[in-house]
DSSP file (Angstrom, degrees, kcal/mol; ACC not computed):
  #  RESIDUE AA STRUCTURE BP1 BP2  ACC     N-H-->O    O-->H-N    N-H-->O    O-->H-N    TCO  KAPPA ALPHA  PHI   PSI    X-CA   Y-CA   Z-CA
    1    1 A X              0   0    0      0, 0.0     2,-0.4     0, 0.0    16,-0.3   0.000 360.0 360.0 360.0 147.9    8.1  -18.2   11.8
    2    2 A X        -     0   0    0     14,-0.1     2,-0.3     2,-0.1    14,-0.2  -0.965 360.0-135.3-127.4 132.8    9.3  -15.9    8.8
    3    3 A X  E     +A   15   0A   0     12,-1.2    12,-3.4    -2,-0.4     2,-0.1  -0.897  33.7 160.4-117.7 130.1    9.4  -17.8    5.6
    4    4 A X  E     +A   14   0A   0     -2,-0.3     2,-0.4    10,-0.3    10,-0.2  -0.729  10.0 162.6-122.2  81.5   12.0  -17.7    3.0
    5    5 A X  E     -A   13   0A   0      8,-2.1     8,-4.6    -2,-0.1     2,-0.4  -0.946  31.6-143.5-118.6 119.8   12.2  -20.7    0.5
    6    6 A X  E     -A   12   0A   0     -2,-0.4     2,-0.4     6,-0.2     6,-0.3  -0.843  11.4-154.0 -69.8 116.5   14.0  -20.3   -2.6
    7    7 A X  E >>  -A   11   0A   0      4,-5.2     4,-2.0    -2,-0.4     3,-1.2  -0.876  64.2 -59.4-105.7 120.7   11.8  -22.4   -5.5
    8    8 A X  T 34 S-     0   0    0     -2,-0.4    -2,-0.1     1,-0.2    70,-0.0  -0.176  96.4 -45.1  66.6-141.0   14.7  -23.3   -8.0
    9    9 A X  T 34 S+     0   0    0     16,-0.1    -1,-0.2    -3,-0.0     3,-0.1   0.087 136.5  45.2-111.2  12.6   16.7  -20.2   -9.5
   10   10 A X  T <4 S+     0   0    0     -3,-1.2    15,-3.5     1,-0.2     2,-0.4   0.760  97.3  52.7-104.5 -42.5   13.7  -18.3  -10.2
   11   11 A X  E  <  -A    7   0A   0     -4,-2.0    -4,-5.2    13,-0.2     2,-0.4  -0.778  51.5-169.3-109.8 136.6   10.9  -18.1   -7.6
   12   12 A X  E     -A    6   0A   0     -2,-0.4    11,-1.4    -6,-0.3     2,-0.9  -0.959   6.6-158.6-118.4 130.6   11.2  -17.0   -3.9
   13   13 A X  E     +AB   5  22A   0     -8,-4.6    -8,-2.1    -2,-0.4     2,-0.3  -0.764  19.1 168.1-107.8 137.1    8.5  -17.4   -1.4
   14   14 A X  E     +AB   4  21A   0      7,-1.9     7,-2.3    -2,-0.9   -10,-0.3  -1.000  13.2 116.6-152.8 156.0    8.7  -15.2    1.7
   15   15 A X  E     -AB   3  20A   0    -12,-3.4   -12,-1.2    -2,-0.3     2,-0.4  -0.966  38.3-131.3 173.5 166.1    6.0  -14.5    4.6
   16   16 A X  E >   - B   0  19A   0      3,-3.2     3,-1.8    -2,-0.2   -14,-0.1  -0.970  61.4 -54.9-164.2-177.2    5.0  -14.6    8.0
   17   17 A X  T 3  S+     0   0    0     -2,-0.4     3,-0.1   -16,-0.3   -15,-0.0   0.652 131.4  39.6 -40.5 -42.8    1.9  -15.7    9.8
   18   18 A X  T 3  S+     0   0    0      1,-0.1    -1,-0.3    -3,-0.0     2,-0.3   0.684 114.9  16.7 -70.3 -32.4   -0.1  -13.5    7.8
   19   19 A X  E <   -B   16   0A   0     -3,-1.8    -3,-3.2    28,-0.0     2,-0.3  -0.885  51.4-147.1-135.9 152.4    0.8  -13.2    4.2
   20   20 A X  E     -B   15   0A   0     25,-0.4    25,-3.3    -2,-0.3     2,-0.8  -0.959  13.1-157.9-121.3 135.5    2.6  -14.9    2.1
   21   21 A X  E     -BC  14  44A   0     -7,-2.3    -7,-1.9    -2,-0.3     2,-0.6  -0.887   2.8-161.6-145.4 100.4    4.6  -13.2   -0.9
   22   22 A X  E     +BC  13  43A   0     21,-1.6    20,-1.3    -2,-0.8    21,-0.7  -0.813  22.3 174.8-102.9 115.3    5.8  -15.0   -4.2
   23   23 A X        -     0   0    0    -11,-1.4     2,-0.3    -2,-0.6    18,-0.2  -0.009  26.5-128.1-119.8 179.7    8.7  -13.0   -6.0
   24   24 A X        -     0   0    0     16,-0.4    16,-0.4   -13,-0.2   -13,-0.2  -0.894  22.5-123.5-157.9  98.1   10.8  -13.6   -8.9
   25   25 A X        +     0   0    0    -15,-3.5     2,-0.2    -2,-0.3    14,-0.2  -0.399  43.5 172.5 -72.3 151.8   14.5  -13.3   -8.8
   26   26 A X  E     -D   38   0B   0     12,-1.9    12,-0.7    10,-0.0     2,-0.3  -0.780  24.1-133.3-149.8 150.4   15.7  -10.8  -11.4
   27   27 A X  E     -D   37   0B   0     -2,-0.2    10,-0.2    10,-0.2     8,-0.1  -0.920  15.9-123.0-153.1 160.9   18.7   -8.9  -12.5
   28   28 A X        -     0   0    0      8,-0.5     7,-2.2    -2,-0.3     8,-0.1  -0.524  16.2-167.3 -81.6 143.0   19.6   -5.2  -13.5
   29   29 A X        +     0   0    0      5,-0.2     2,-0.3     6,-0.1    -1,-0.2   0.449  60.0  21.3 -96.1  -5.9   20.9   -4.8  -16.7
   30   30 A X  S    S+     0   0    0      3,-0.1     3,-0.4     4,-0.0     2,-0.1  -0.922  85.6  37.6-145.5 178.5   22.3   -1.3  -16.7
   31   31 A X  S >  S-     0   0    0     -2,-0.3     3,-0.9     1,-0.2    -3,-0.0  -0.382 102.9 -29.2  67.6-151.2   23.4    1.3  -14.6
   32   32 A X  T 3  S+     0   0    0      1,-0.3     2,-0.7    -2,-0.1    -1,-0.2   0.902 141.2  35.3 -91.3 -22.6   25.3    1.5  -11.5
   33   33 A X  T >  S+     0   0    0     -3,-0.4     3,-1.7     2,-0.1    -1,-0.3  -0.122  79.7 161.0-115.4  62.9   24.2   -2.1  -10.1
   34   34 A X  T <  S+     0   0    0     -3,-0.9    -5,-0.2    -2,-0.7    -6,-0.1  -0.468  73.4  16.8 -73.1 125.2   24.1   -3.9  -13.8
   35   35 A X  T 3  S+     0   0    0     -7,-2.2     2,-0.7    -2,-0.3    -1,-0.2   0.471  88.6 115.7  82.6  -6.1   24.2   -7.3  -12.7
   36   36 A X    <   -     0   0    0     -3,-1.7    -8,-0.5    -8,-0.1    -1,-0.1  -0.860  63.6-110.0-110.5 116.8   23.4   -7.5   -9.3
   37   37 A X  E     +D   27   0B   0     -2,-0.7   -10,-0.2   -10,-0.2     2,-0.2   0.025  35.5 172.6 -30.2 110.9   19.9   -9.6   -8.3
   38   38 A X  E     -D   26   0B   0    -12,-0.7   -12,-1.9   -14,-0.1     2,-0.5  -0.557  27.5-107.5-119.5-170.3   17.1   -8.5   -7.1
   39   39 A X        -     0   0    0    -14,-0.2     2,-0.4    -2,-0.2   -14,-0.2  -0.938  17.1-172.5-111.6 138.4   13.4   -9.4   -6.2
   40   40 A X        -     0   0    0     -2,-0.5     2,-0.4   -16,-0.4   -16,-0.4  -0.941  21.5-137.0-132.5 121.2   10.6   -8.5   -7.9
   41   41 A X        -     0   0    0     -2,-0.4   -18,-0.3   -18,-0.2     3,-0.1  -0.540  17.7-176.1 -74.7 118.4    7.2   -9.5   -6.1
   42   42 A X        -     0   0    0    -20,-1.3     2,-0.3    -2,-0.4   -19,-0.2   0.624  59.2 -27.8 -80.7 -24.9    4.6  -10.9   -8.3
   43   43 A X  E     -C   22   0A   0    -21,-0.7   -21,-1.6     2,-0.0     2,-0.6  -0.937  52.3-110.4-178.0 142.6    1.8  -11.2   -5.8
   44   44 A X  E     -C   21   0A   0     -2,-0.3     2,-0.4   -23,-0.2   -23,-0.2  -0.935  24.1-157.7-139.3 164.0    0.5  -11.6   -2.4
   45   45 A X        -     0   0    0    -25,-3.3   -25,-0.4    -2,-0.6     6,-0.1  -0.782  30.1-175.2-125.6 117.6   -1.2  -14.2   -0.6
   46   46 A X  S    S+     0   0    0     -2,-0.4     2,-0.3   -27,-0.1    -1,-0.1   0.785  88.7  35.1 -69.2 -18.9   -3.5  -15.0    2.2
   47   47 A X  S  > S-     0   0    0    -27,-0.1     4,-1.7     1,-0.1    -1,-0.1  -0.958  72.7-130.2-143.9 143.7   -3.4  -18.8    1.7
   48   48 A X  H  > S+     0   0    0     -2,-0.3     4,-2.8     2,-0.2     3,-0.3   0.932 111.3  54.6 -45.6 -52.1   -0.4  -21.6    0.3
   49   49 A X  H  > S+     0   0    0      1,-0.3     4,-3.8     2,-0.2    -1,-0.2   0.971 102.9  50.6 -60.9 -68.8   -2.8  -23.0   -2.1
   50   50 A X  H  > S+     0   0    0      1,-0.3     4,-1.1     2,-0.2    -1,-0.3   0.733 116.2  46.8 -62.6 -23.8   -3.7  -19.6   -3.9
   51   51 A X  H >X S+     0   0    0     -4,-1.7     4,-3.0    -3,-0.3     3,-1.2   0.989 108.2  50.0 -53.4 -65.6    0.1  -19.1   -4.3
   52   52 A X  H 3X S+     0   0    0     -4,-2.8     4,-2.7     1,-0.3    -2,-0.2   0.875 106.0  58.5 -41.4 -42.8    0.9  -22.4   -5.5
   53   53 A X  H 3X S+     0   0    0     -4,-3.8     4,-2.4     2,-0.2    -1,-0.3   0.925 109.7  46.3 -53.8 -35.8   -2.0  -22.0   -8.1
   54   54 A X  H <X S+     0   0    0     -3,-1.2     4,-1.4    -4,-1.1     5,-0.4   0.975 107.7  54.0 -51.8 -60.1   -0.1  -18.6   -9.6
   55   55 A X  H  X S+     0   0    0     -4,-3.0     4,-0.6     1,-0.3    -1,-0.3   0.650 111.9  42.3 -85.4   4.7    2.9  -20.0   -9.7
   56   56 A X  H  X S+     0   0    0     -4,-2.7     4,-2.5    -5,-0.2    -1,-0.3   0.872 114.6  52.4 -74.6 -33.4    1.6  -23.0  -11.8
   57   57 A X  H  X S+     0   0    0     -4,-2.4     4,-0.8     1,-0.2    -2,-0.2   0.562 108.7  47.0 -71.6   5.3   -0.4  -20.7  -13.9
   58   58 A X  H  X S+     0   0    0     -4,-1.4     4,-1.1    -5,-0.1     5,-0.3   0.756 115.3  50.4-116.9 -37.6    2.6  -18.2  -14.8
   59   59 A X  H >X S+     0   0    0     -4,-0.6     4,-7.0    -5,-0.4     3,-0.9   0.975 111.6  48.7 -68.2 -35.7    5.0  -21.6  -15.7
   60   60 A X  H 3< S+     0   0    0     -4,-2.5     5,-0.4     1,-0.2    -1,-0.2   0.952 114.7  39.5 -54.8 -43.6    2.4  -22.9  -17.9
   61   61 A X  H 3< S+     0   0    0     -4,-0.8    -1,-0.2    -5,-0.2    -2,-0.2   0.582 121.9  50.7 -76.5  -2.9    2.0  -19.7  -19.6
   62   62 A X  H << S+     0   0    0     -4,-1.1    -2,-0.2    -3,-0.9    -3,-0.2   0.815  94.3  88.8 -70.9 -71.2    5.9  -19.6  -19.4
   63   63 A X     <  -     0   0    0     -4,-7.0     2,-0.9    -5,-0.3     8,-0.0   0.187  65.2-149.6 -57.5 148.3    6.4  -22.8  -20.7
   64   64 A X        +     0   0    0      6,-0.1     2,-0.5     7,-0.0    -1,-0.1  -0.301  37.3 158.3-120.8  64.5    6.9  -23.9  -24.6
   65   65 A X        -     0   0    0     -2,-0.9     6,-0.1    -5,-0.4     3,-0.0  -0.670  33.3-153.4 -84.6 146.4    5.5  -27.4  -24.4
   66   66 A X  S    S+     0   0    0     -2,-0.5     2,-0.2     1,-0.0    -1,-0.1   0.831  72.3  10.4 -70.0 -43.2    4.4  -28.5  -27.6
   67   67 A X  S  > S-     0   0    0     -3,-0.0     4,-1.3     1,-0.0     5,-0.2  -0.780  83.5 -92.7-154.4-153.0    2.0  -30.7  -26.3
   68   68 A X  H  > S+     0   0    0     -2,-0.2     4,-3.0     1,-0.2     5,-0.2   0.957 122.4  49.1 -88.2 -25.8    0.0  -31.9  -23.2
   69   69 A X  H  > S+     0   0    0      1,-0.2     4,-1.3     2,-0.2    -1,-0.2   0.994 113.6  47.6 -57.0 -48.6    2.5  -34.8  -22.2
   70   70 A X  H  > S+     0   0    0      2,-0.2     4,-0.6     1,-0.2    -2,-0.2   0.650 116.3  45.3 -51.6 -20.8    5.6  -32.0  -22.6
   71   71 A X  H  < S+     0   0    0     -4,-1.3     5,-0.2     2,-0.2    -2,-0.2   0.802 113.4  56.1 -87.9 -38.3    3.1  -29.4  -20.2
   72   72 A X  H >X S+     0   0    0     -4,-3.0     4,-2.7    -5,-0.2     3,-1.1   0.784 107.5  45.9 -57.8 -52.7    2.6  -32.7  -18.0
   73   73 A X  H 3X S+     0   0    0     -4,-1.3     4,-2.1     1,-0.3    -1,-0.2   0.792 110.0  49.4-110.8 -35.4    6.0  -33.1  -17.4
   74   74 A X  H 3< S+     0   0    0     -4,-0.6    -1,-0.3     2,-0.2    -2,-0.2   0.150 102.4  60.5 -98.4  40.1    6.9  -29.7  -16.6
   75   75 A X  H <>>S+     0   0    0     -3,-1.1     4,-3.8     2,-0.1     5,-0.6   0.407 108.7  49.4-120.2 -58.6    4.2  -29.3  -14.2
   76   76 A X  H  X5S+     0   0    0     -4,-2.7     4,-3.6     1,-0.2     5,-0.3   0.973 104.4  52.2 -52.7 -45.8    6.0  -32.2  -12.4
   77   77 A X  H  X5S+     0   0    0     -4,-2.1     4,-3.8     1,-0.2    -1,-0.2   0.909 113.1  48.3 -54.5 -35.4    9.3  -31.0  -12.4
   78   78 A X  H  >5S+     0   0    0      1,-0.2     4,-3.1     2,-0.2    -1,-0.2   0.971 110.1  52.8 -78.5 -26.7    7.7  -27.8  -10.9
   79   79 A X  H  X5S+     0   0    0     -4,-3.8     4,-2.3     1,-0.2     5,-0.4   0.969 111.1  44.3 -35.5 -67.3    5.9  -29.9   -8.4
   80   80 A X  H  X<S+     0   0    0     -4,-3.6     4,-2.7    -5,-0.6    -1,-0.2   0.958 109.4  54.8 -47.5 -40.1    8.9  -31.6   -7.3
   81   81 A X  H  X S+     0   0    0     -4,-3.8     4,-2.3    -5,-0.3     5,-0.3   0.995 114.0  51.9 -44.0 -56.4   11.0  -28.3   -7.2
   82   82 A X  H  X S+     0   0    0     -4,-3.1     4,-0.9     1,-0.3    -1,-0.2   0.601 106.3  42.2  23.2-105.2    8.1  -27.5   -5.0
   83   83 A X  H  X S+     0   0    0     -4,-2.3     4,-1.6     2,-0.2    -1,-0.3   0.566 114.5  55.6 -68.8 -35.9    7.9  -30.1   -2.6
   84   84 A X  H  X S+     0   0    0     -4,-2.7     4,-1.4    -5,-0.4     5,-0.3   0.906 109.5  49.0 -63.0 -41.6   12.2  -30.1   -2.2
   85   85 A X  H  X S+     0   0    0     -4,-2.3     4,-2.4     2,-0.3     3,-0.3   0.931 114.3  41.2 -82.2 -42.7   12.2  -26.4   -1.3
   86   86 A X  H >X S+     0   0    0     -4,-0.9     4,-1.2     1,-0.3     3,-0.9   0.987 112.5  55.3 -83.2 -63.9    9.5  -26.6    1.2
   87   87 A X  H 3X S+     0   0    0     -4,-1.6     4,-1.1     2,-0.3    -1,-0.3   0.636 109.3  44.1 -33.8 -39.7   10.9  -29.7    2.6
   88   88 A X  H 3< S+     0   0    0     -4,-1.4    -1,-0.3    -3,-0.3    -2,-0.2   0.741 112.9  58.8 -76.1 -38.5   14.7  -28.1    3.3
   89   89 A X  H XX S+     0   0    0     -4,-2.4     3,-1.5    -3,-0.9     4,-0.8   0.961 108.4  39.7 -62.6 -74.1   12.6  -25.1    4.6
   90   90 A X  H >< S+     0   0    0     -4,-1.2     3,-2.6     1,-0.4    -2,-0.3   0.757 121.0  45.1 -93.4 -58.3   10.9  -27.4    7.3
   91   91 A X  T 3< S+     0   0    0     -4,-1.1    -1,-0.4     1,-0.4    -2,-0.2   0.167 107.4  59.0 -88.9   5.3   14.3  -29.4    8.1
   92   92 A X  T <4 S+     0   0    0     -3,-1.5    -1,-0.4    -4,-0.2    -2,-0.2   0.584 108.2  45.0-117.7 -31.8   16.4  -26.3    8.3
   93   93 A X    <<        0   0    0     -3,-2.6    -2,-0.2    -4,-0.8    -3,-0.1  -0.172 360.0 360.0-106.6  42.9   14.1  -25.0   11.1
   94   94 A X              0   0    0     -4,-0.1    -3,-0.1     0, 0.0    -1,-0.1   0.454 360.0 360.0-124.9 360.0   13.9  -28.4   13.4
C-alpha cells in the first residue's frame, strides 16, 4: 500500500512498505512557476515512530509558545492533526 497523508496544510507523509518520507509543502516565489506548490522532503524513515518524533521536534522548534502550557497545547493540536490524517488515510482505503 503506497502512503499519502496530508498532515494539515503543511506536512505530507508518503511511502511504501519500505520507507517512509516526511515532506513539507512549499511554494515558488519567482520565476516561471511563482506560485505553484511543491514538496520539499525533510527526511526519510525506516519506522512511523522516528518520523512522528521529527515532526514534533521541527513544530516545537517552529513554534512561538511563550511558555510550557502554550508548547503543551500545540503539541496536542499537532497530535490530533496527526491522528485525523492517518485515520481518513485508513477509511479512505477500506
Amino acid at each position: 500500500m503506497k502512503l499519502n497523508i496530508e498532515i494539515g496544510t503543511k506536512y505530507v507523509i508518503t511511502g511504501t512498505t519500505h520507507d517512509l518520507v516526511l515532506s513539507e509543502k512549499r511554494v515558488v516565489n519567482d520565476g516561471d512557476k511563482a506560485g505553484q506548490e511543491y514538496l520539499s522532503r525533510l527526511g526519510y524513515y525506516s519506522k512511523f515512530e522516528h518520523l512522528v518524533k521529527e515532526l514534533c521536534h521541527r513544530e516545537i522548534l517552529a513554534s512561538e509558545a511563550q511558555s510550557l502550557q502554550a508548547l503543551h497545547q500545540h503539541i496536542k493540536v499537532l497530535g490530533l492533526s496527526l491522528s485525523k490524517a492517518v485515520d481518513d488515510f485508513v477509511e479512505s482505503k477500506s
